[in-house]
Structure formats: structure tokens, C-alpha cells
GUFI-298011 format. One record per residue (C-alpha): residue in one letter; x, y, z; residue number from 1. Coordinates in Angstrom, 3 decimals, decimal comma. Example, Ala and Ser with C-alpha at 12.3 -4.5 7.8 and 13.67 -1.06 7.14 Angstrom:
<recs>
<rec><residuo>A</residuo><c1>12,300</c1><c2>-4,500</c2><c3>7,800</c3><num>1</num></rec>
<rec><residuo>S</residuo><c1>13,670</c1><c2>-1,060</c2><c3>7,140</c3><num>2</num></rec>
</recs>
This chain:
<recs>
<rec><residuo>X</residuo><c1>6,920</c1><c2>-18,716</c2><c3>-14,457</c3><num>1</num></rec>
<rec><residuo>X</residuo><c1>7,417</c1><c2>-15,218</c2><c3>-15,140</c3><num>2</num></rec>
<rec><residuo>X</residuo><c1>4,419</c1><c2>-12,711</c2><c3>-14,348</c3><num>3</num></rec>
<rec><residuo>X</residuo><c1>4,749</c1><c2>-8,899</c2><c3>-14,910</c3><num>4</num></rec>
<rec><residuo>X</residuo><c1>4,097</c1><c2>-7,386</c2><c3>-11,759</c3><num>5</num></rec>
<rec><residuo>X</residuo><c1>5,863</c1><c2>-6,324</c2><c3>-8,496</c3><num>6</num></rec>
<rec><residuo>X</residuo><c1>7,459</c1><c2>-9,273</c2><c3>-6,312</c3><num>7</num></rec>
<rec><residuo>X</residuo><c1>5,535</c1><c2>-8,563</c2><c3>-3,718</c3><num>8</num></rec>
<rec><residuo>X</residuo><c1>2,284</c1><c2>-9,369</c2><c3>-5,448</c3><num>9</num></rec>
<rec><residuo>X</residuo><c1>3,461</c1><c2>-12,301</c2><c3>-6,515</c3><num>10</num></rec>
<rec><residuo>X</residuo><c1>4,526</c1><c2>-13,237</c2><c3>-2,788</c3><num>11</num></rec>
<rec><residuo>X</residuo><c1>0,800</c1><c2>-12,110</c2><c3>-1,579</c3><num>12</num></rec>
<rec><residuo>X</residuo><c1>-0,612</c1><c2>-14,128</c2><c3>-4,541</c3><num>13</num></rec>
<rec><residuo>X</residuo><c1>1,349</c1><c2>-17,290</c2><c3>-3,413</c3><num>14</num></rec>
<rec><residuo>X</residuo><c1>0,118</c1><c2>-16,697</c2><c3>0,207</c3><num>15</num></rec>
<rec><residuo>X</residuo><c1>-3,352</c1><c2>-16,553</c2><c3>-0,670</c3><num>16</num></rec>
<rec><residuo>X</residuo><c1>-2,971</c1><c2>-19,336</c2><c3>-3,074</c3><num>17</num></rec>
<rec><residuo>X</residuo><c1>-1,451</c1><c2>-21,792</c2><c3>-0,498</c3><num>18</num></rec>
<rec><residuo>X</residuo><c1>-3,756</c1><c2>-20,820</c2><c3>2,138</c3><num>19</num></rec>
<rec><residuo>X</residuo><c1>-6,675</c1><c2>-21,252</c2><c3>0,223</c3><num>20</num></rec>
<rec><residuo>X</residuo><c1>-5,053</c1><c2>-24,686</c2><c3>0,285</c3><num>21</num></rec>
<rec><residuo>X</residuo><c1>-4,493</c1><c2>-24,915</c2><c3>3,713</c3><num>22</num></rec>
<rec><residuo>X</residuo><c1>-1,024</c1><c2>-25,395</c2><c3>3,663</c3><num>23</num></rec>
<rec><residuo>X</residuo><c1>0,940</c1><c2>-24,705</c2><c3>6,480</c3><num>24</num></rec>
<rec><residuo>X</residuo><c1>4,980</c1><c2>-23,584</c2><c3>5,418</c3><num>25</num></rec>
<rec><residuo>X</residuo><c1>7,779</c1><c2>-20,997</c2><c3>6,247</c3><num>26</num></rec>
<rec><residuo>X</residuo><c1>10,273</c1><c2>-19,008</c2><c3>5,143</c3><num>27</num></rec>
<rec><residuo>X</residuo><c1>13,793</c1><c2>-20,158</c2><c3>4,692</c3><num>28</num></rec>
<rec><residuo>X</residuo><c1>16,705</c1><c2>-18,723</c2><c3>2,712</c3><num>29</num></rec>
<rec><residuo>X</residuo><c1>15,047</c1><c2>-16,839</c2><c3>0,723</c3><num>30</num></rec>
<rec><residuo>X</residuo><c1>12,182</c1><c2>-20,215</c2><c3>-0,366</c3><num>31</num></rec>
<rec><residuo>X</residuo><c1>9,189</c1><c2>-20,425</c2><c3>0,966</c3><num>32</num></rec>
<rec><residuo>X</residuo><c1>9,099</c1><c2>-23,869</c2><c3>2,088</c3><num>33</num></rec>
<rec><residuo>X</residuo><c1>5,824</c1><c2>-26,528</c2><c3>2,552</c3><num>34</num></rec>
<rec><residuo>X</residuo><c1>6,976</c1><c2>-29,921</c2><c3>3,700</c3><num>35</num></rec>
<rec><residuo>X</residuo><c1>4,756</c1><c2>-32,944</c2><c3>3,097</c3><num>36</num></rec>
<rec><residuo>X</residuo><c1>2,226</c1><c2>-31,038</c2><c3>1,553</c3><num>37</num></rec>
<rec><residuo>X</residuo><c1>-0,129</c1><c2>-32,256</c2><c3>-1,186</c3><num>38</num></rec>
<rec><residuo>X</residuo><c1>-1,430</c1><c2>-29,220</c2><c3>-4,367</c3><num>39</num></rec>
<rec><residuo>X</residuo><c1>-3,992</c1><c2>-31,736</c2><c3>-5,938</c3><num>40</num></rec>
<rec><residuo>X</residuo><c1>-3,359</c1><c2>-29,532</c2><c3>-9,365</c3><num>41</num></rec>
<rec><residuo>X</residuo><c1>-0,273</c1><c2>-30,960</c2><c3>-9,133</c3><num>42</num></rec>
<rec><residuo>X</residuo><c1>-0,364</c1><c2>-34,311</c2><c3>-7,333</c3><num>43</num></rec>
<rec><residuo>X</residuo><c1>-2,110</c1><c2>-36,424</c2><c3>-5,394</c3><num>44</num></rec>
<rec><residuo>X</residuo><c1>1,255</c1><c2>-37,360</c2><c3>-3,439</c3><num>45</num></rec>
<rec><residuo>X</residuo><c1>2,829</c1><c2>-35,262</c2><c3>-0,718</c3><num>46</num></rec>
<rec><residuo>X</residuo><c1>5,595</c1><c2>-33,222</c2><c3>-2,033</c3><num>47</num></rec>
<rec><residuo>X</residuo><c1>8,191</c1><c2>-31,125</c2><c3>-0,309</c3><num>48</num></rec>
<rec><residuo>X</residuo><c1>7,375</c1><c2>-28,046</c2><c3>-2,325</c3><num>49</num></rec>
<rec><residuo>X</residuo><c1>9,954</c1><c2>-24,834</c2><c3>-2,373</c3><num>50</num></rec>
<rec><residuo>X</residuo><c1>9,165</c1><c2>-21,364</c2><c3>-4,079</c3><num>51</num></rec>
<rec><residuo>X</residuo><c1>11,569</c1><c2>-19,170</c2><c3>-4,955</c3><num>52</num></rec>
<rec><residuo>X</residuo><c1>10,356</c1><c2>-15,201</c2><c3>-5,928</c3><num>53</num></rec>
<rec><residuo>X</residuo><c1>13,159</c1><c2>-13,141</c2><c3>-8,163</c3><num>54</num></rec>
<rec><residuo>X</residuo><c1>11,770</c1><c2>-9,906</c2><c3>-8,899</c3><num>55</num></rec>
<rec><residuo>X</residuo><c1>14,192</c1><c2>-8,223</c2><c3>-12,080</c3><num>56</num></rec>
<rec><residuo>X</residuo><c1>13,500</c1><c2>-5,171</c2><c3>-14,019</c3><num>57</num></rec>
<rec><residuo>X</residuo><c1>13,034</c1><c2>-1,300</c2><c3>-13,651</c3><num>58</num></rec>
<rec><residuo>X</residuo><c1>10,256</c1><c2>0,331</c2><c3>-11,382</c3><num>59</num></rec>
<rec><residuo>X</residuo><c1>7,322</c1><c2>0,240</c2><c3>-13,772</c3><num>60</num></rec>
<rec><residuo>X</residuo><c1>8,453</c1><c2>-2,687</c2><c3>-15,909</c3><num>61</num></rec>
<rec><residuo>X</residuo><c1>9,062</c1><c2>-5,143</c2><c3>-13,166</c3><num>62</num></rec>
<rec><residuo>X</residuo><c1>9,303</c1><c2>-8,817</c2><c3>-14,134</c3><num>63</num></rec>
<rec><residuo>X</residuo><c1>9,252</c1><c2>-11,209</c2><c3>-11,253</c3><num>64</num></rec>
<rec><residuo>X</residuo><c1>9,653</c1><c2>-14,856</c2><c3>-11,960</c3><num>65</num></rec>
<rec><residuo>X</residuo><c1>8,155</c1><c2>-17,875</c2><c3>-9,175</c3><num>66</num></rec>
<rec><residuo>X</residuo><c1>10,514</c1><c2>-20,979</c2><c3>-8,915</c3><num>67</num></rec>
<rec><residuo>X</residuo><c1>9,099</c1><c2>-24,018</c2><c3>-7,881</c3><num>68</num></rec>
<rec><residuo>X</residuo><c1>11,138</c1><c2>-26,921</c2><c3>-6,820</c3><num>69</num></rec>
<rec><residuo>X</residuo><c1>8,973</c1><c2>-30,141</c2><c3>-5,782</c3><num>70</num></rec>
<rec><residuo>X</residuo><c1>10,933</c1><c2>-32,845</c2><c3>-4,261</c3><num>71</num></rec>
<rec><residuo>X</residuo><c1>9,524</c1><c2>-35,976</c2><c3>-2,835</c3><num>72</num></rec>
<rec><residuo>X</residuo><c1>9,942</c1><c2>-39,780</c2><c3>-3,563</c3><num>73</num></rec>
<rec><residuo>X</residuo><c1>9,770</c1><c2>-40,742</c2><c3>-7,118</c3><num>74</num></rec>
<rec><residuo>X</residuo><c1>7,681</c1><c2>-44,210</c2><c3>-6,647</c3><num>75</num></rec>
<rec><residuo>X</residuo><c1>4,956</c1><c2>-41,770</c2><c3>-5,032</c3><num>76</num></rec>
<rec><residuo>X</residuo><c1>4,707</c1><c2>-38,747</c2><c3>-7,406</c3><num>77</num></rec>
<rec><residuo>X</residuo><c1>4,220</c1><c2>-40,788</c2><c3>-10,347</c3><num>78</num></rec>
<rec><residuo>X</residuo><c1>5,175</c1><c2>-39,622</c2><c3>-14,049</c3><num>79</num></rec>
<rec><residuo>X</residuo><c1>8,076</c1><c2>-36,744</c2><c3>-14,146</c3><num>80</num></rec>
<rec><residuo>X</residuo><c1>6,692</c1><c2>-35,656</c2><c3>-17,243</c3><num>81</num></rec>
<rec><residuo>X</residuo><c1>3,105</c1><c2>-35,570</c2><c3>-16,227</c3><num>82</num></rec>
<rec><residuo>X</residuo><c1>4,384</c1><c2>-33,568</c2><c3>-12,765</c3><num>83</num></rec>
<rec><residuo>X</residuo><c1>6,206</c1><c2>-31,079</c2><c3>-14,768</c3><num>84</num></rec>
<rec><residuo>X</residuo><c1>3,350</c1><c2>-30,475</c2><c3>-16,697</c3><num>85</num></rec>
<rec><residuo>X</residuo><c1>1,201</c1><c2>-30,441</c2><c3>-14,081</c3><num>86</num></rec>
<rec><residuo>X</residuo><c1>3,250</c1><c2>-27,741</c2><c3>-11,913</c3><num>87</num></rec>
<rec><residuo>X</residuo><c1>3,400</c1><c2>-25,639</c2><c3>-15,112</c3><num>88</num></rec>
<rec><residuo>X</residuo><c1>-0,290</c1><c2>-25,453</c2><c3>-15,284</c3><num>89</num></rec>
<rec><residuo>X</residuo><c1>-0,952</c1><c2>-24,805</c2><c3>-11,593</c3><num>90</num></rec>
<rec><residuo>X</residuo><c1>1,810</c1><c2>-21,629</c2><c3>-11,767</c3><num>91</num></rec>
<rec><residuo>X</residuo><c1>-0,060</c1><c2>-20,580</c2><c3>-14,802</c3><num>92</num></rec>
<rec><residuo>X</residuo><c1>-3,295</c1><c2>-20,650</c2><c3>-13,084</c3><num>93</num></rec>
<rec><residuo>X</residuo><c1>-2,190</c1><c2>-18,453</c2><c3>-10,612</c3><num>94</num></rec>
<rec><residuo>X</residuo><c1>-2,499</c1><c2>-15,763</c2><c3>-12,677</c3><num>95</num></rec>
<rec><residuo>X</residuo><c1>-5,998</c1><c2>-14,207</c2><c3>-11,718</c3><num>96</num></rec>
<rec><residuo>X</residuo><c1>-4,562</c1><c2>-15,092</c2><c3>-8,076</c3><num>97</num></rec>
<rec><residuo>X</residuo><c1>-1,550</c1><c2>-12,833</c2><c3>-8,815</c3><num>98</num></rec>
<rec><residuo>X</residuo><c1>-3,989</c1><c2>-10,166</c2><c3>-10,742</c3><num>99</num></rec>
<rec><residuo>X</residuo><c1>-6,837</c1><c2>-10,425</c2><c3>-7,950</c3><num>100</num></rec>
<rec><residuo>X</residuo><c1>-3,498</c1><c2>-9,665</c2><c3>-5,533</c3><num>101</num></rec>
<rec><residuo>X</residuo><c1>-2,271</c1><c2>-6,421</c2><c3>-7,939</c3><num>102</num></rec>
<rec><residuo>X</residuo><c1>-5,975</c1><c2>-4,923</c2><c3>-7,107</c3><num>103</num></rec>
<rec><residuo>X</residuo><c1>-5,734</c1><c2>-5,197</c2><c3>-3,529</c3><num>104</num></rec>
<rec><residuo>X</residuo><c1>-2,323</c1><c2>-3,580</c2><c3>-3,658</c3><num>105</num></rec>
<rec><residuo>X</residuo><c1>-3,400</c1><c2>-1,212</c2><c3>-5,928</c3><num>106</num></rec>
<rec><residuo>X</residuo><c1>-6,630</c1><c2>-0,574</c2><c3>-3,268</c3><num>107</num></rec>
<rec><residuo>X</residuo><c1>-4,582</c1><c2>-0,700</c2><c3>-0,089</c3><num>108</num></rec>
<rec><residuo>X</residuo><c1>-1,975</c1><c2>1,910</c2><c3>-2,248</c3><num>109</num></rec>
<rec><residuo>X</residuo><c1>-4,691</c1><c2>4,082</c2><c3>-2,939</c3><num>110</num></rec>
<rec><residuo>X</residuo><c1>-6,551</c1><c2>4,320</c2><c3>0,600</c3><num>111</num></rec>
<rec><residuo>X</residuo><c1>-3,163</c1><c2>5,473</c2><c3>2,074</c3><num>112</num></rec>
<rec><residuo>X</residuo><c1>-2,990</c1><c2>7,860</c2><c3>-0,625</c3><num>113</num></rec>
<rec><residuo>X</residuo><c1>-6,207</c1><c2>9,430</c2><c3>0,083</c3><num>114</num></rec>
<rec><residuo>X</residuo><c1>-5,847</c1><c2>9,012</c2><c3>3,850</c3><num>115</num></rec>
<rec><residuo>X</residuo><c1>-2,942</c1><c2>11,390</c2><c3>3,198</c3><num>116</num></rec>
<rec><residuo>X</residuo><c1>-4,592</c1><c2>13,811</c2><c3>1,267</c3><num>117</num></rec>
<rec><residuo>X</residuo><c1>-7,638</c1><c2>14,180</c2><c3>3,886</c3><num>118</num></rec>
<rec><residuo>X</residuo><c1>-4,933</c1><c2>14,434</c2><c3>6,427</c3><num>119</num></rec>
<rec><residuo>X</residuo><c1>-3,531</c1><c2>17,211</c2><c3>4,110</c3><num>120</num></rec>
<rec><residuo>X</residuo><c1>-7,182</c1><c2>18,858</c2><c3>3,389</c3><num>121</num></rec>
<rec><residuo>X</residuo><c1>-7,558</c1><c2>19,165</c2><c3>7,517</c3><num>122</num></rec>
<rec><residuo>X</residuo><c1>-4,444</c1><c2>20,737</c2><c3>7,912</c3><num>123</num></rec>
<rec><residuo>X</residuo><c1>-5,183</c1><c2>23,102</c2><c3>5,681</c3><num>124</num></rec>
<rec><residuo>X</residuo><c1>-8,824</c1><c2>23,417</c2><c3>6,806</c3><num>125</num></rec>
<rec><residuo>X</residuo><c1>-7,266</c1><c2>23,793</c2><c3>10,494</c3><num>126</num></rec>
<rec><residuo>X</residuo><c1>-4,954</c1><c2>26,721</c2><c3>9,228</c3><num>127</num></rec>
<rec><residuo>X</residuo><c1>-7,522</c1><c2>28,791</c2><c3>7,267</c3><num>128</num></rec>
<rec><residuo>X</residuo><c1>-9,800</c1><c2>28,358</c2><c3>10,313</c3><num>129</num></rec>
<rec><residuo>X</residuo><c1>-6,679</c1><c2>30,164</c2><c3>12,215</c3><num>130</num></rec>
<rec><residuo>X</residuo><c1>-6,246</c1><c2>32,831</c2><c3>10,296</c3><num>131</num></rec>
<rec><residuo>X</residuo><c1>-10,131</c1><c2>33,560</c2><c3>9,471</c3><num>132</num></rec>
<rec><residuo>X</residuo><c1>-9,789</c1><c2>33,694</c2><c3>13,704</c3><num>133</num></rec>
<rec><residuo>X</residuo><c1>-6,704</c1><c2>35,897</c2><c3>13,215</c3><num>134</num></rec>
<rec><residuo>X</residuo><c1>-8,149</c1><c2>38,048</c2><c3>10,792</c3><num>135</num></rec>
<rec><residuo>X</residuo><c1>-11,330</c1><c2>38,295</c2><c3>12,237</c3><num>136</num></rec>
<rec><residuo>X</residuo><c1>-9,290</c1><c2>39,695</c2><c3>15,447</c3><num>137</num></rec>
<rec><residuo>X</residuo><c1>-7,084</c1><c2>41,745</c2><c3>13,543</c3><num>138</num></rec>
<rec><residuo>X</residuo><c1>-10,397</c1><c2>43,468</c2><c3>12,435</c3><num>139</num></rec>
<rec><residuo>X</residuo><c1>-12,005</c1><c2>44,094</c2><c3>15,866</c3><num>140</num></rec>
<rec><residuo>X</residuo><c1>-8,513</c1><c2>45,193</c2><c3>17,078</c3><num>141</num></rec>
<rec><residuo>X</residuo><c1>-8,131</c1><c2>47,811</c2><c3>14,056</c3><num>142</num></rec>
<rec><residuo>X</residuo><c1>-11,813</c1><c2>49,031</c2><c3>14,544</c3><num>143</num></rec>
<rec><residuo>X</residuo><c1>-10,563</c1><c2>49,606</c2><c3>18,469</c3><num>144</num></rec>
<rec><residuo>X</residuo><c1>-7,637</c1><c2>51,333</c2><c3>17,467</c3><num>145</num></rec>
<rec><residuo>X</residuo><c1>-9,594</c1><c2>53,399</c2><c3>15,286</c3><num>146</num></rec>
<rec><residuo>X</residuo><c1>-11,655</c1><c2>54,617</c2><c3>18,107</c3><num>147</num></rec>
<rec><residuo>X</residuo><c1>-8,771</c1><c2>55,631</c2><c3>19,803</c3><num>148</num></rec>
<rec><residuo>X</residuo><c1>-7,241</c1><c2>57,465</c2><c3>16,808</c3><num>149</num></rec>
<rec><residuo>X</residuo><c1>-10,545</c1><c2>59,257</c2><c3>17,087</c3><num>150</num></rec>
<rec><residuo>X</residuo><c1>-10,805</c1><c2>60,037</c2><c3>20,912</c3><num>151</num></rec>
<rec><residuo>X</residuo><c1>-7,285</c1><c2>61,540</c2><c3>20,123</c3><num>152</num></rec>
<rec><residuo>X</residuo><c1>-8,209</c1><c2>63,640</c2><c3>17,709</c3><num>153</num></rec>
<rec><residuo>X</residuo><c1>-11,060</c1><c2>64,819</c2><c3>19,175</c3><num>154</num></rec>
<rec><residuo>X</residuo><c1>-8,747</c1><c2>65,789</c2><c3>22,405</c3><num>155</num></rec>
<rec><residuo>X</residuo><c1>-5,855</c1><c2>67,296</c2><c3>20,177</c3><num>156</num></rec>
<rec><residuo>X</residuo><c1>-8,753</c1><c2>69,583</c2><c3>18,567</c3><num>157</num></rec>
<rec><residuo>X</residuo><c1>-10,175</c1><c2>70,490</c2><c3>21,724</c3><num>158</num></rec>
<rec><residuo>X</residuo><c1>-6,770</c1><c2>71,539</c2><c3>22,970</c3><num>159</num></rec>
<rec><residuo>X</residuo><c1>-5,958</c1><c2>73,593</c2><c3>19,730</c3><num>160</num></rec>
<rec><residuo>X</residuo><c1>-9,295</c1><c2>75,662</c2><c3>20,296</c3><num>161</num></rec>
<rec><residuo>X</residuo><c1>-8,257</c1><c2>76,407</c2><c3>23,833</c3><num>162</num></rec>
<rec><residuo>X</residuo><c1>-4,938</c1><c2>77,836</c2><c3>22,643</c3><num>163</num></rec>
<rec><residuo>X</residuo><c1>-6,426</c1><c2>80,363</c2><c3>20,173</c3><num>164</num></rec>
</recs>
């Protein structure tokens, strides 16, 4: 089945699916791998059930297709036909799974995003508190040297009426 969104929404969609389920798998060569496990969608049989998720395309277009492989006895699963349907139809009700998985992407995306940006907004809160400080003391210290300039003056122009 091929689904137009990021492999790794696809891979969290399949997660969530199969846990919903209670299924209990791994990870191996690349397939994620549930032994013995019955997906009443599919059958009422335990299955050996492998997925395979091959993401393809260019960042904004992605295309990601989900293999399934089902192995098991034949006597057991029943009807090939009927199985193959059946697996088609639960990979194609997956799809709200796989969009419900694109929001919280999409959320989790956007709260780093905007923990970022506050991150950003207090440094630059931090630095104009620093230099209203600095420039607030830049003030006081011209108003002081001012003073001085003053007293200076004041003691040059007392000396100049002494001399005359």
C-alpha cells in the first residue's frame, strides 16, 4: 500500500496500529516482525506477519509504501484469495491511523518550533534587559562626568581671574 506521507509516520502509524492490537513484535532486517500473532481484520488464524516500510520520493512529495508479508500454515488461514483481500483492506484502513499519526508529528514538529522561538524571544529579552542596564549606566556615568567637566571649569575660571 502506498500512502503519501513521510516513512516515519507510516512506521508510528503501524506502531500504534499493532499496539492497539496488542501485539507484541521486533525489528529485524529492516521488517518489523510479529510471530504467531492473530489481526482479526485479517484472520482469525495466527500468522507470522512481516512489514516492510520503503519511503521513495523528494522532501515534500514523499511516497512511502507498507509491505506486508503474512506467512503461516495454509490449512489454518483459510482462502488465499479471501486473505489477500482481507490484508488489502486492513492496510487501507490504516489510513486515518497513518493521518491521525501525520497530526501528532505535525504537533510534536510544531511545539519544538515554538519552544525554539520562546527560547529565541528570552534571549533577546535577556539582551535588551542588558543594555537598557548598560545604557541606563552609561547615563548616570555621563551625568557624573558632566559634573566634573563643570567643577573644572569652574576651577580653570577661577584661576584665569586670579591671573588678571
Amino acid at each position: 500500500m502506498v500512502y503519501s506521507y513521510q516513512g516515519e509516520v507510516i512506521e508510528n502509524a503501524l506502531k500504534a496500529k499493532v499496539a492497539d492490537m496488542r501485539l507484541k513484535g521486533g525489528k529485524s532486517k529492516g521488517f518489523f516482525v510479529y510471530q504467531a500473532a492473530i489481526i482479526p481484520e485479517i484472520t482469525s488464524y495466527p500468522l507470522d506477519y512481516s512489514f516492510k516500510i520503503d519511503q521513495n520520493g523528494i522532501k515534500g512529495k514523499e511516497q512511502t509504501t507498507l509491505y506486508m508479508i503474512m506467512q503461516g500454515s495454509n490449512a489454518l488461514a483459510g482462502d488465499p484469495i479471501v486473505l489477500a483481500a482481507n490484508a488489502k483492506t486492513f492496510l487501507e484502513r490504516m489510513v486515518p491511523d497513518v493521518e491521525r499519526a501525520d497530526l501528532v508529528m505535525q504537533i510534536k514538529k510544531q511545539e519544538d518550533i515554538l519552544v525554539k522561538e520562546e527560547k529565541k524571544m528570552k534571549a533577546l529579552t535577556d539582551e535588551h534587559d542588558s543594555l537598557t542596564k548598560k545604557l541606563k549606566s552609561n547615563e548616570s556615568d555621563q551625568e557624573k562626568q558632566q559634573r566634573i567637566i563643570n567643577s573644572q571649569k569652574s576651577i580653570l575660571e577661577d584661576l584665569k581671574s586670579k591671573q588678571r
